[in-house]
C-alpha positions as CSV (number, residue, x, y, z in Angstrom):
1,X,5.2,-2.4,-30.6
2,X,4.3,1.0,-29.4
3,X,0.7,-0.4,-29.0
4,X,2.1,-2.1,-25.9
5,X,4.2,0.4,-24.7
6,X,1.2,2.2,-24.5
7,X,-1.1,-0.7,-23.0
8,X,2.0,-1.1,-20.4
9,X,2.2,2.6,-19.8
10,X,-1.3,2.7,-18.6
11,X,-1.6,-0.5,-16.7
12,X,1.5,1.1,-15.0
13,X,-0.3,4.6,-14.2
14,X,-3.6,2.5,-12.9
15,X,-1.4,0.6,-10.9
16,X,0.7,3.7,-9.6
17,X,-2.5,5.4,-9.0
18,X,-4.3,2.3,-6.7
19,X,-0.9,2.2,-4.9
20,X,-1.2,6.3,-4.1
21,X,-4.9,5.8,-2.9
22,X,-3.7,3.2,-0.7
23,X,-0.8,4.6,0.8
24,X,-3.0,7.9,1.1
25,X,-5.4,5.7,3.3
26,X,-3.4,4.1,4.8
27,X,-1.0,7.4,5.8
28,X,-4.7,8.3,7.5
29,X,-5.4,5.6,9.6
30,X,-1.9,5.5,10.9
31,X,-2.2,9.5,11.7
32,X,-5.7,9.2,13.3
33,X,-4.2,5.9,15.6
34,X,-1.1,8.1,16.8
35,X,-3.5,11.4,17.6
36,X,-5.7,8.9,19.7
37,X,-2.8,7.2,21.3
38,X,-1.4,10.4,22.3
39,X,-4.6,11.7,23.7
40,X,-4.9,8.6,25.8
41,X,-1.0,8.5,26.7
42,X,-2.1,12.7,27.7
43,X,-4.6,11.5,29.5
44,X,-3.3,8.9,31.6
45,X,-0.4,11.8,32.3
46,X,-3.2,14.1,33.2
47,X,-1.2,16.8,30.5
48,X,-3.5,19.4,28.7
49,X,-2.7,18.8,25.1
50,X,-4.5,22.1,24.3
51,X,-2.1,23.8,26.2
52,X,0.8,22.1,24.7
53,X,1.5,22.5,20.5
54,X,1.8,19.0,19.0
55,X,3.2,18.9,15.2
């Protein structure tokens, strides 16, 4: 019995850990699309976004 506890417990931490790379990829993609979006939405306003501090 506790040898599938443990088998669970670590097909739970691989499985925890693939969903964390993922969301980290994915949490980077969606960041670098809304910096370019901006940068185009700035530049069809003509607005100096190194002027301005975006957060």
């Amino acid at each position: 019995m506790t040898k599938n506890t443990h088998h669970d417990a670590n097909r739970r931490n691989r499985l925890l850990a693939s969903a964390h790379e993922e969301m980290v990829k994915f949490e980077r993609k969606e960041n670098e699309f809304r910096k370019k979006d901006r940068e185009e939405r700035a530049a069809e306003l003509r607005l100096p976004l190194d002027e301005i501090k975006v957060h």
